[in-house]
N, C-alpha and C positions, 0 to 999 in steps of 0.2 A: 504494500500500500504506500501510494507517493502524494502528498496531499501538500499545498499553499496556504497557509493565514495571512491576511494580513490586518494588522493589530492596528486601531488608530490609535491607541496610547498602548505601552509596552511598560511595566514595572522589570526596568533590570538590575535591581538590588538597592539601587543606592535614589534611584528618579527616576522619573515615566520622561520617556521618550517616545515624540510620534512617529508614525509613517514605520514601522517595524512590519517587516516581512520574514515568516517562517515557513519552510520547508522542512514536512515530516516524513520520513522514512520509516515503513512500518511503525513502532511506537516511541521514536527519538528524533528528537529534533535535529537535523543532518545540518541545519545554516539560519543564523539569522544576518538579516539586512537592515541596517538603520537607513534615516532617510528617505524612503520608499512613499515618495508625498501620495501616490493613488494605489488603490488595490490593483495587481496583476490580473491579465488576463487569466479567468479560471479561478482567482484566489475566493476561500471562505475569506468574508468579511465578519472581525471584531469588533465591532462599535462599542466606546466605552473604555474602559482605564484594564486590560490583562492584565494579569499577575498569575506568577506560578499557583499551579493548584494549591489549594489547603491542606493542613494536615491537622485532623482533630483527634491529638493524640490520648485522648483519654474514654472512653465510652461505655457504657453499660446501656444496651440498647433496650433492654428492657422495663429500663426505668421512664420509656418514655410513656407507659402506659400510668405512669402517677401523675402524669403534664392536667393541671388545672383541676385537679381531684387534693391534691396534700401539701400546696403552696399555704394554706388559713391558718395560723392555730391562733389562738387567746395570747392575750397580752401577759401573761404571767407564766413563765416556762416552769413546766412540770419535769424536766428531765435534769433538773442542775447538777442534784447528786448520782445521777447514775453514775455505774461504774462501768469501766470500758468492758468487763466481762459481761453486761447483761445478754441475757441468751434470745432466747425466741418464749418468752415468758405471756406477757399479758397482750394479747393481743388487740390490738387499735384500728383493725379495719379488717376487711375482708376484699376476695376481686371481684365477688358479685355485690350488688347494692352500694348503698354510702358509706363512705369512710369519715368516721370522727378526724376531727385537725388533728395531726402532731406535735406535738408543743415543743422538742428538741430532736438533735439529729438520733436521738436512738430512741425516740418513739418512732420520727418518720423511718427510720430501720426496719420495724416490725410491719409498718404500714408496705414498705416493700417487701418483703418476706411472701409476702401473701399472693403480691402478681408474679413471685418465683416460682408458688407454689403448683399456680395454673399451667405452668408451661409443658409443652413438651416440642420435640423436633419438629412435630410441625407448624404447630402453633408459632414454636419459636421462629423457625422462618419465614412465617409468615410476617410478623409482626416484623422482625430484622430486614425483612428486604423491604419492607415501608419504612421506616425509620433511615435507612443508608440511602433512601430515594430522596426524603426528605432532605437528607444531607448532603448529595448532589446539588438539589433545589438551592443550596445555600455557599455554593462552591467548595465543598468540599470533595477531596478526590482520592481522599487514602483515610482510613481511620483506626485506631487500635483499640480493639475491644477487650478490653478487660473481665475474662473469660472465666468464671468461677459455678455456672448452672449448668454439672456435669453428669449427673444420675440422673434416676428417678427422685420421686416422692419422697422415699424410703432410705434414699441412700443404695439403691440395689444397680447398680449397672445396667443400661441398656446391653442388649445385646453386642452392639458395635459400639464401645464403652464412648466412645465419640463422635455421637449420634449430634448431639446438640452443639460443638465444636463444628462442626463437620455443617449444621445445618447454615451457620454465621457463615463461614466463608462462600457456602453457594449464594446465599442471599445477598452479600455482597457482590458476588458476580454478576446475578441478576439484576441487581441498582444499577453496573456499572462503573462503582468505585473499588479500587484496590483495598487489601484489609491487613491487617498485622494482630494473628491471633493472640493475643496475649494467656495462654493458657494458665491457670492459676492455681496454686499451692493452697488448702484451705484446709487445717486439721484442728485446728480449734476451735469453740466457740464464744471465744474471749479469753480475757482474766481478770487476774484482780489480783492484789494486795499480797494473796499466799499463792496461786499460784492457778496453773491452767484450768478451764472447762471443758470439756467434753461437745461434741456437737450435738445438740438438740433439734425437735422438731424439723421444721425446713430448712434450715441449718445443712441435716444432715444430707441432702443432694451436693450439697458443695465438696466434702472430704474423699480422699482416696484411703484415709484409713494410717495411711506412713507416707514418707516423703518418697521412699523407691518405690510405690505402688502410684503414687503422681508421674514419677521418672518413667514407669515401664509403660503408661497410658501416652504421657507427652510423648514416647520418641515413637510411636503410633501415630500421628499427626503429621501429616505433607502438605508443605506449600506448594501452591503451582503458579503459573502465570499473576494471575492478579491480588496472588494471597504468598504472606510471610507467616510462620510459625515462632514467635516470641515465647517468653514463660513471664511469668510473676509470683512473687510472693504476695497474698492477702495484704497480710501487716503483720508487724511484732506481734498483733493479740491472737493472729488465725495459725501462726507456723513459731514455734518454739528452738532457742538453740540447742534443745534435746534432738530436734530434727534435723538438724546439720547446715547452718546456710553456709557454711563454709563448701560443705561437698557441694548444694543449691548452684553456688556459684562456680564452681570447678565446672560444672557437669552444664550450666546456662551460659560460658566464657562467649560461647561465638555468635548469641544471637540476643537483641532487644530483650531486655529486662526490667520489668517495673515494679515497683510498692508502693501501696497507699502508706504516707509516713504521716506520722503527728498533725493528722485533722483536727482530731480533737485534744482537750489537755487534759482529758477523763485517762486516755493513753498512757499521755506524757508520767502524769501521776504515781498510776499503776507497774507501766515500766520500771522507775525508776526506784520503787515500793520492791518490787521483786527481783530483778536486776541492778540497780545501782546503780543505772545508767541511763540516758534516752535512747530512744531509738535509734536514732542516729547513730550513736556510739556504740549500741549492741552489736546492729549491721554491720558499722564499721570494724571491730572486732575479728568479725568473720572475714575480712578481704571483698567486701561487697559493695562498696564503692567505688564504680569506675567508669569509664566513658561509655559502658554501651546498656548503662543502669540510669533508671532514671524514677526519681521519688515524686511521686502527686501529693500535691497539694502543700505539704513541708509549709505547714501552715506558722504550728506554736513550737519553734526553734528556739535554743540555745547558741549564742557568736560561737560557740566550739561546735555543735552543728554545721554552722553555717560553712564552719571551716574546712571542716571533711568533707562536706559534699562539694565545694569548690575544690581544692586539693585533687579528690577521684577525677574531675573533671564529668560529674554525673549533672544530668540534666534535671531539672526541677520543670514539672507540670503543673501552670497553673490553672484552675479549673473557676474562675470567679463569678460567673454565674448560679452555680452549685455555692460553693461557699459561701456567700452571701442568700441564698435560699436556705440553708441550712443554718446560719448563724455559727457558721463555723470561725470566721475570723478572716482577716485579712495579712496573709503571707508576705515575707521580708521579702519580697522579688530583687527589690535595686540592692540590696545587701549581697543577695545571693549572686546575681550578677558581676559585682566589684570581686565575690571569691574566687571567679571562674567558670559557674555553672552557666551551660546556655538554658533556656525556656523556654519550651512547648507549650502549647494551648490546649484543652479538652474542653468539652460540655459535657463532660463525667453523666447528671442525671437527666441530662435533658429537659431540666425544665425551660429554656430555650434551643435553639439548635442556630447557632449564630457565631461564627469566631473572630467578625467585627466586634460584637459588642464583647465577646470574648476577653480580644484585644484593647478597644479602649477603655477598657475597666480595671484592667493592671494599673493602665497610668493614672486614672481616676478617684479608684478606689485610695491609691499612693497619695494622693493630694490630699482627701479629706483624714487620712492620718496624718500627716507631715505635715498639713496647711502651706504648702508650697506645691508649685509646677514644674513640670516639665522635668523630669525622671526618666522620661523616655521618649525616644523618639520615634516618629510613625514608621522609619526605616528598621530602626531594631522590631518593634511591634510586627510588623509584616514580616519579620525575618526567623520571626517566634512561629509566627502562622503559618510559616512555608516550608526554610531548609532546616532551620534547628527542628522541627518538629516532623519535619520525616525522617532527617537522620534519629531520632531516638527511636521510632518505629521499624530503622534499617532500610530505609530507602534512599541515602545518601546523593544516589543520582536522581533525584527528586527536588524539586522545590526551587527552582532558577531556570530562566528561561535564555537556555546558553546552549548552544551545540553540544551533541553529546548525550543530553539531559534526555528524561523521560516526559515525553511529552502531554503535559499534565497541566490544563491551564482553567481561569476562572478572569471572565470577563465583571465588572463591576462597571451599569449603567452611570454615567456622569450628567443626565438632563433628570433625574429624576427629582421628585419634590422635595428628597432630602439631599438631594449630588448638587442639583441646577448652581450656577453659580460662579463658585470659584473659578482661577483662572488653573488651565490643564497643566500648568509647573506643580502646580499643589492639588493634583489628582491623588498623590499614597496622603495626605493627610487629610484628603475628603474623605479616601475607603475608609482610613481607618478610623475618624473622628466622628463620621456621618452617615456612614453608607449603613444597611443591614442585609442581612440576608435577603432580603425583598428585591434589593436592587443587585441581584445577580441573575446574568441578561444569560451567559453561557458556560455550561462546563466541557469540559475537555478530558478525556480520561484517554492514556494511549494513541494517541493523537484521533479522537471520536469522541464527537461529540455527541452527548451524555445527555446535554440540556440547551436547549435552541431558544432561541427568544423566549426565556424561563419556562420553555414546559418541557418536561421531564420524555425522554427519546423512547426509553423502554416499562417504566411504568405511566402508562396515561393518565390514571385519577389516582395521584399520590395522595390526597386530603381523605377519598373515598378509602383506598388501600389501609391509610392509619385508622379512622373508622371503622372499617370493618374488623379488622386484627385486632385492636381495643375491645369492641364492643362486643367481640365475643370472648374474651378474656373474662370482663367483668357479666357477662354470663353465663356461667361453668357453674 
């Protein structure tokens, strides 16, 4: 396949450039041309600001089924004292009928638990390949699923122990976007103070039971074409150093590696109650920080935190739409930055699906704690969204629209009611200050396009799609 774009504004790392002409070569960009004032005979026409695909490095696509159902709770948080080990205990909702608010992140837990507990393969792909269509809709082109819904009900093995792993990566083929499965280590169900819990309830579909019974299902797992096989650790509270993250990490050295780290300080607490350390430091211990490791959300840090995970040179996922829904806290980003770590972006629960606001919310969120501006600039910001955020997923030749590259692009409309305006010099800091998901006009996945003047190429009724997979969720 031999295909022409021609871009009217081009994001190439540093400024949007007009009149940019590309030449794709099966699924890599073989040339680009600056200059290029009119489209080529034969060329696809970009209208609108390009920029390298997205990379939504953090996802549970599952959780898109709590979007406008477990945003409410009461002004007075019932969860303050929980402890990081609470299990699958009182339940707060269910997936058929209405759900009570959650008044903190580990009630809305439980209120997840519950659309865990409806799933299966096909269900699960069903609703996954509406949620990755959505996420095209929104220029995103690669995303890494953070993959822990691996049994049954019971904790009993499908037959094809990776039925439901297996379902994510077809659904993502079917969207059209590339995927990075992050297959996940899950053998606790918390702790506390003295020491681990056991998996409970719906819990127990998550565990393999030991860490070599995770090891002998992960190397069961093949990536092909538009899908990578990652691993992950839960957290400090789901996988114990009784379980080895030392060997963890011996045995995950050559592919993308993630942890949800100190979200919350229910964690922090108990960690360091039973350990004597954070979690940072535990991990660290083990040799488990390093460049092809990267910690979500690394909310409630310690400067000696901050120091190891710069030092590894491990990537920090910020997820600030989620965090701020949850009341989770607002993360040292520019700290962590000055130590060395680069930053990816996720929409972890999907209560939005947007790596715009993703992005200006780092710097935003950074303002109303420091009462100062300008922490970051729309070029780092975009560079969060693009190559540092595929390189932690493992797609390195991803995310730069240069020869060579993996032809993976996301047009962002500039006449729209929130683009109009500006002059095209300051097109990266309209995407990233103004634009939303709404105003993404085309996506590109493999040099094919994915999404044509915003409607989606191979799912037709994305809105209907989520719809339906939702609403038969919540009636099981």
């Amino acid at each position: 396949m031999q295909v022409t774009y021609w871009l009217e504004h081009a994001w190439l790392g540093t400024h949007p450039e007009p009149g940019v002409a590309l030449t794709v070569v099966d699924d890599r960009i073989a040339d680009v041309r600056t200059g290029v004032e009119r489209p080529p005979a034969g060329a696809t026409v970009l209208r609108g600001l390009t920029l390298p695909g997205l990379a939504n490095a953090h996802s549970h696509a599952f959780h898109r089924a709590l979007r406008g159902t477990a945003q409410i709770g009461p002004s007075a948080s019932a969860g303050a004292g929980t402890s990081a080990g609470a299990g699958a205990g009182a339940r707060t909702g269910r997936a058929g009928g209405a759900l009570s608010a959650p008044t903190s992140f580990w009630s809305w837990r439980d209120v997840m638990y519950d659309i865990a507990q409806a799933l299966d393969p096909d269900s699960y792909f069903t609703l996954a390949r509406a949620v990755y269509a959505e996420m095209a809709l929104a220029g995103i082109t690669c995303v890494g699923e953070f993959h822990y819904l691996h049994h049954q009900g019971d904790g009993t093995p499908y037959d094809n122990p990776n039925a439901m792993g297996e379902a994510l990566i077809a659904a993502a083929g079917e969207a059209g976007i590339r995927i990075t499965l992050l297959d996940t280590a899950y053998l606790h169900g918390g702790f506390t103070r003295t020491g681990y819990r056991p998996l409970e309830g719906p819990q127990l579909r998550f565990g393999d039971g030991t860490a070599d019974r995770w090891y002998d299902r992960w190397s069961q797992l093949k990536g092909e074409g538009h899908a990578k096989v990652g691993a992950a650790v839960h957290s400090v509270r789901a996988f114990s150093d009784r379980d080895g993250y030392r060997v963890f990490a011996e045995r995950t050295a050559e592919v993308p590696t993630h942890v949800h780290l100190s979200e919350q300080t229910a964690e922090n607490d108990a960690c360091q109650a039973l350990h004597g350390r954070t979690p940072t430091r535990l991990l660290a211990d083990s040799g488990f920080w390093r460049r092809n490791t990267t910690a979500v959300h690394a909310t409630h840090l310690t400067a000696g935190d901050i120091a190891l995970l710069g030092a590894g040179g491990s990537t920090v996922c910020m997820c600030p739409t989620t965090e701020r829904d949850l009341a989770d806290g607002i993360g040292p980003a520019p700290q962590l930055r000055r130590a060395g770590s680069p930053m990816s972006l996720g929409s972890d629960s999907h209560a939005v699906i947007d790596l715009f606001e993703e992005a200006r919310a780092v710097e935003l969120n950074e303002r109303l704690k420091a009462r100062t501006r300008g922490h970051w600039t729309a070029a780092q910001l975009l560079r969060a969204a693009t190559a540092d955020g595929h390189a932690s997923l493992g797609w390195p030749d991803a995310g730069r629209i240069e020869a060579g590259a993996l032809a993976d692009l996301t047009t962002v409309a500039l006449d729209s009611v929130r683009t109009a305006g500006p002059p095209a010099r300051l097109a990266g800091e309209t995407a990233v200050f103004a634009a939303t998901a709404a105003d993404v006009r085309h996506t590109v996945v493999a040099g094919r396009q994915v999404v044509r003047d915003g409607q989606h190429q191979l799912v037709q009724d994305v809105p209907a799609a989520l719809a339906d997979a939702i609403g038969a969720l919540r009636d099981r």
